[in-house]
N, C-alpha and C positions, 0 to 999 in steps of 0.2 A: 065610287067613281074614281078614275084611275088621275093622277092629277098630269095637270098639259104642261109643258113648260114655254115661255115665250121667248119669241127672236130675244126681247132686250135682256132675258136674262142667261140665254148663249151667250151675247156679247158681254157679258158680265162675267161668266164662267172662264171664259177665251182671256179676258183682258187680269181676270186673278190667278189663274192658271200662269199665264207666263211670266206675275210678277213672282211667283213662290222663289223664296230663297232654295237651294240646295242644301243646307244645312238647319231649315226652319222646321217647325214642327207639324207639318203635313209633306207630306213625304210620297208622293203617288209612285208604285213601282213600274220596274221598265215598260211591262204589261201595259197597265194605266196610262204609260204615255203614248205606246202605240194606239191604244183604243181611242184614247182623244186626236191621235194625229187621223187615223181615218175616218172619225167619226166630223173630224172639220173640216177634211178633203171633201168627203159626201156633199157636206151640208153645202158646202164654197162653190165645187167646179163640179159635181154630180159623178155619176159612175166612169171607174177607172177604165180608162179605153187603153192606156200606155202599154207599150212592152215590159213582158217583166225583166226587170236587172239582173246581168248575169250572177251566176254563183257564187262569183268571188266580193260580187258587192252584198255583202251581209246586211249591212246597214239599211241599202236601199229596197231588197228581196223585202226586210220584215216591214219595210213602210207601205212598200207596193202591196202585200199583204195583210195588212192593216186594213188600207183604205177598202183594196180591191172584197173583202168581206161584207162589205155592205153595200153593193153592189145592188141595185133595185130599191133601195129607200128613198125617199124621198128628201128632201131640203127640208122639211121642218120636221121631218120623223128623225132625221139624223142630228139636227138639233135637240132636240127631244133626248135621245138617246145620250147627247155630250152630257146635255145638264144633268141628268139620274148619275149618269157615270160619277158625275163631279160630286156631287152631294153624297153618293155612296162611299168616294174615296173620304169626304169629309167624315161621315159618319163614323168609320172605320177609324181616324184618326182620332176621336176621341175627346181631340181637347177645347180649350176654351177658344185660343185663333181660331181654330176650326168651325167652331160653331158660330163666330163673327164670321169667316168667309161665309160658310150657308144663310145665314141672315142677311148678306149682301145683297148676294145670288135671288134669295126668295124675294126681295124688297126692291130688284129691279121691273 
């Protein structure tokens, strides 16, 4: 059985996710931060209705893009999908912070 993850432990992903240092030892790439930024826009405000950002806003294209790919999930499936996201980035990091953040995460 596939495991579920709960609202409190979104809120628990979301609130260690944005203390991560930049120079600490889990290190989510740019990638990994778009997928969390749409994957919290989903879960937050629901499918992207917005315009997309002209060309020259690079920044905003790849967030509009981000979010707008998940487009038909739900609020708790795109929560769902934060927390695996987050746990896979921890696993992939390897280390021992790392594996306190996912014990956090699990133990919200």
């Amino acid at each position: 059985m596939a495991t579920v993850y709960t609202p409190a432990q979104f809120d628990k992903a979301v609130e260690l996710i944005g203390k991560l240092p930049e120079d600490g030892p889990v290190k989510p790439t740019q990638d990994d931060k778009l997928t969390f930024y749409g994957l919290f826009k989903q879960a937050n405000v629901g499918d992207n209705d917005t315009k997309k950002p002209g060309m020259m806003d690079f920044a905003g294209k790849y967030k509009w893009e981000a979010w707008n790919k998940n487009k038909g999930l739900s609020s708790d499936e795109a929560k769902h999908k934060y927390v695996e996201h987050f746990i896979a980035v921890l696993d992939r990091a390897g280390t021992p912070e790392a594996e306190d953040l996912k014990k956090q995460v699990l133990a919200a």
